[in-house]
C-alpha positions as CSV (number, residue, x, y, z in Angstrom):
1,X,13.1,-83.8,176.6
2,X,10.6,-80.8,175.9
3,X,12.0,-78.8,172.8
4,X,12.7,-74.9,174.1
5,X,11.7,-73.3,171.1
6,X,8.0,-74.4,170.9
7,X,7.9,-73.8,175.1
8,X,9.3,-70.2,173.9
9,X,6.7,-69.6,171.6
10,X,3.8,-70.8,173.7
11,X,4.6,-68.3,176.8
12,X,5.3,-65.8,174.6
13,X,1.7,-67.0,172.9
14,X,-0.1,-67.2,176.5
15,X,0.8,-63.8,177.7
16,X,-1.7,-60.8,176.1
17,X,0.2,-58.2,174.1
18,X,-0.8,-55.5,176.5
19,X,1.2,-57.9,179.4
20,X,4.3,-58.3,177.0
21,X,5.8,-55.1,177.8
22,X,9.3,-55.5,179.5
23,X,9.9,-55.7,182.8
24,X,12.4,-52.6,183.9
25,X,15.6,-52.5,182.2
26,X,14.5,-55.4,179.7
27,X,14.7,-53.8,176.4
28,X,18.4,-52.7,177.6
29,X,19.4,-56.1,178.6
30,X,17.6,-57.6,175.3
31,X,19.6,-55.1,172.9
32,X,22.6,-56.4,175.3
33,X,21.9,-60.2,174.6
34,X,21.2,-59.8,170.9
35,X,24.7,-57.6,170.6
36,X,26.2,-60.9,172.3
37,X,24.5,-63.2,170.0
38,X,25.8,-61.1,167.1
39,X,29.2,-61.5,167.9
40,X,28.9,-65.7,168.2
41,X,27.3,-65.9,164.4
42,X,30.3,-63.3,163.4
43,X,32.5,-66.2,165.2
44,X,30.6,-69.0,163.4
45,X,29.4,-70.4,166.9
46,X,25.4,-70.2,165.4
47,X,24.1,-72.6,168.3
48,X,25.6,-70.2,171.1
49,X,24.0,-67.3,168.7
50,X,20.6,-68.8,168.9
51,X,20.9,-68.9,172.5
52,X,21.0,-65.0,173.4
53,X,18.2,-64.2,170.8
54,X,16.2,-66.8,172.9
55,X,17.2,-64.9,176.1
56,X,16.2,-61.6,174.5
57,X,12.8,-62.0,173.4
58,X,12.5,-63.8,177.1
59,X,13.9,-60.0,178.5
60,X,11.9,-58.1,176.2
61,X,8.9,-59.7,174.6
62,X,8.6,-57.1,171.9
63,X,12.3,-56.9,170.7
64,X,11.4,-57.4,167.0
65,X,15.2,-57.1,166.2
66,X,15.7,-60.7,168.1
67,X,13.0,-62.3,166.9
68,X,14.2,-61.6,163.4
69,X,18.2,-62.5,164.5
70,X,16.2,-65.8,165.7
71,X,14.3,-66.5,162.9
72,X,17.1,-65.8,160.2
73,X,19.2,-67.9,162.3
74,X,17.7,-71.0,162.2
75,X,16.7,-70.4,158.8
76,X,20.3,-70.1,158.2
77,X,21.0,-73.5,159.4
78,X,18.0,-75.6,157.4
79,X,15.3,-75.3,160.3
80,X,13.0,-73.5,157.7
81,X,10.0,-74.6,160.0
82,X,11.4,-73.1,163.2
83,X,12.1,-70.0,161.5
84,X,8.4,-69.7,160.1
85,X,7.2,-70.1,163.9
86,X,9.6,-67.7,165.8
87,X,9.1,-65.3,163.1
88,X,4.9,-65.5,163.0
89,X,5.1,-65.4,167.0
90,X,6.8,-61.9,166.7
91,X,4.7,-60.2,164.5
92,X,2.4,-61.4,166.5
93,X,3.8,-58.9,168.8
94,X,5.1,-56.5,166.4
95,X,2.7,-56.2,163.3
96,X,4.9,-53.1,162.2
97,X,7.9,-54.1,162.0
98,X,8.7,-54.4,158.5
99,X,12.3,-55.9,158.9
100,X,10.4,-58.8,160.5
101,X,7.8,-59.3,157.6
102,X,10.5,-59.3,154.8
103,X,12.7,-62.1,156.9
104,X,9.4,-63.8,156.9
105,X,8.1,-63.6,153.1
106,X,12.2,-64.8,152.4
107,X,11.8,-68.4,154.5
108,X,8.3,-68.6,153.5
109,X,10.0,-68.8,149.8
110,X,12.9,-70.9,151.0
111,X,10.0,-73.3,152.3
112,X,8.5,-73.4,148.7
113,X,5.1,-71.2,150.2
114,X,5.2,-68.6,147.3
115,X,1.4,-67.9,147.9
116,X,2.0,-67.2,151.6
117,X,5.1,-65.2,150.6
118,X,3.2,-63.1,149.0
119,X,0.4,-62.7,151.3
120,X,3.3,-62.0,153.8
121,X,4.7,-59.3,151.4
122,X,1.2,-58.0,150.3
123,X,1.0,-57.3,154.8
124,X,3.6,-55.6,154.7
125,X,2.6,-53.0,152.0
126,X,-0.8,-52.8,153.4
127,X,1.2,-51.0,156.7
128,X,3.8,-49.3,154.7
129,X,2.9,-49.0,150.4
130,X,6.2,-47.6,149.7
131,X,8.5,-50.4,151.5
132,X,10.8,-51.0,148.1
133,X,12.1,-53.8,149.1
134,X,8.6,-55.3,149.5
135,X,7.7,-54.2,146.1
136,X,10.6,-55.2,144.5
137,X,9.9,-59.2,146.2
138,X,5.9,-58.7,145.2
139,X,7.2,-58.1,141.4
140,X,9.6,-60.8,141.5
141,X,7.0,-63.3,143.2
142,X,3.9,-62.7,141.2
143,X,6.1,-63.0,137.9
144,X,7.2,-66.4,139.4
145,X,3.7,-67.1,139.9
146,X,2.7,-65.5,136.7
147,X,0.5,-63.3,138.4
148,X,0.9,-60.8,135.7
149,X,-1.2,-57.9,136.5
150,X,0.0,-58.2,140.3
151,X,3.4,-57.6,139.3
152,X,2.3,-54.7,136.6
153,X,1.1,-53.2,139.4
154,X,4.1,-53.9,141.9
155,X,6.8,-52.6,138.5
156,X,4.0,-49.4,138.3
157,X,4.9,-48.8,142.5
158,X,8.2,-49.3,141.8
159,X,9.1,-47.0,139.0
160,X,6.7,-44.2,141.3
161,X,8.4,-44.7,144.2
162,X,11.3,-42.5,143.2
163,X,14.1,-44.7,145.0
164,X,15.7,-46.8,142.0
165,X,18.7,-46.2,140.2
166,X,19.1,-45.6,136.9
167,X,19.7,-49.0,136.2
168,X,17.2,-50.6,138.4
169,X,14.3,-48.0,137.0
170,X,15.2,-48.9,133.4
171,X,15.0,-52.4,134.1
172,X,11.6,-51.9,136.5
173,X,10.5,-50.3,133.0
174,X,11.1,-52.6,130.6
175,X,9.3,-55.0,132.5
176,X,6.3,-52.9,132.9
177,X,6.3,-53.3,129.1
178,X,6.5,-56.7,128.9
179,X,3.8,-57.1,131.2
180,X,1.8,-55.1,130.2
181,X,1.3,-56.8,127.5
182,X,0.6,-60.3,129.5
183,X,-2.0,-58.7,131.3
184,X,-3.4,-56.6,128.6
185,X,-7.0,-58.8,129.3
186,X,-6.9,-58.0,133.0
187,X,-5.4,-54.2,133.3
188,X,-7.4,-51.7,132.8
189,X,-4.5,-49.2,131.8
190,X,-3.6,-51.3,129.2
191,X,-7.1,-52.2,127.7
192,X,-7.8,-50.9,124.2
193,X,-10.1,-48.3,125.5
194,X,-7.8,-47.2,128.2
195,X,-7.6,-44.3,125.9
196,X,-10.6,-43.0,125.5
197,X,-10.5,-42.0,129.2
198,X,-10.2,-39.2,131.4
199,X,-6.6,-37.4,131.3
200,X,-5.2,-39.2,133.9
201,X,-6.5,-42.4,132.7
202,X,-4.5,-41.5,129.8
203,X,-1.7,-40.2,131.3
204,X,-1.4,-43.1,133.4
205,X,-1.7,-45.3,130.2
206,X,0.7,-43.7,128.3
207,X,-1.4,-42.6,125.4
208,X,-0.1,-40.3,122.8
């Protein structure tokens, strides 16, 4: 018996982005089909779930919402690998769509791919720098990885960005000064020199 999901993915895969747009009335039926799938994970029925987010990319091939609702879903139920797939084929079709890059950095983690969760976070900021969600999983996976000066420079975003609480921003710094000090070798703002600079070198390294 042919599998539908990899059938789903190669159509979708064979048809040229600028021949994906939906036929009339498909983006309404898919926004219909993923409200129905909703209501069957609400209900616990995930099977049935998975079923309308199928229909709906088939309706609209660049509904990014249902290839995320199809992706989390099976990542929900342990198909880590199906998840990955469905959720590369949209972006495929949707590079934009930040919801859909974060669901994937998330299962790319669940599937023990740090280093491609972090490419697939490091995306995402490339198209939108001040996603704080995305900065807040770069800092936490390149201080997993111990990619120090990556996630200095993630905490640095972060604490710019304007959009922490008080209790998130305190914590955001007090890790900046922890690693700053683990990446002293490699961060130029935290190099002995760094203030002998130009004011805004020393500005931006905190000199006194």
């Amino acid at each position: 018996m042919v599998r539908l999901l990899p059938l789903l993915v190669s159509t979708l895969l064979a048809v040229s982005p600028a021949a994906a747009q939906p036929p009339q009335g498909g983006a309404a039926r898919a926004a219909r089909l993923i409200a129905r799938g909703d209501a069957f994970l609400a209900s616990g029925d995930r099977g049935s779930a998975i079923g309308y987010f199928r229909e709906a990319i088939q309706a609209n091939p660049l509904a990014a919402e249902a290839y995320r609702r199809l992706g989390e879903a099976y990542r929900d139920r342990g198909s880590l690998g199906d998840a990955r797939t469905i959720l590369e084929a949209g972006l495929t079709r949707v590079p934009e769509d930040a919801a859909l890059w974060m669901a994937l950095a998330r299962t790319l983690v669940a599937l023990g791919e740090p280093e491609d969760a972090a490419r697939a976070v490091r995306s995402l900021l490339a198209r939108d720098p001040g996603n704080a969600e995305a900065l807040r999983l770069r800092a936490s996976l390149a201080r997993e990885r111990g990619a120090w000066s990556e996630a200095l420079t993630a905490h640095r975003a972060l604490i710019a960005s304007g959009v922490l609480e008080p209790d998130e921003l305190a914590e955001a710094r007090r890790y900046e000064q922890a690693l700053r000090l683990l990446a002293r070798p490699l961060d130029p703002l935290s190099a002995p020199r760094a203030c002998e600079g130009s004011p805004v070198r020393r500005a931006l390294a905190r000199c006194r």
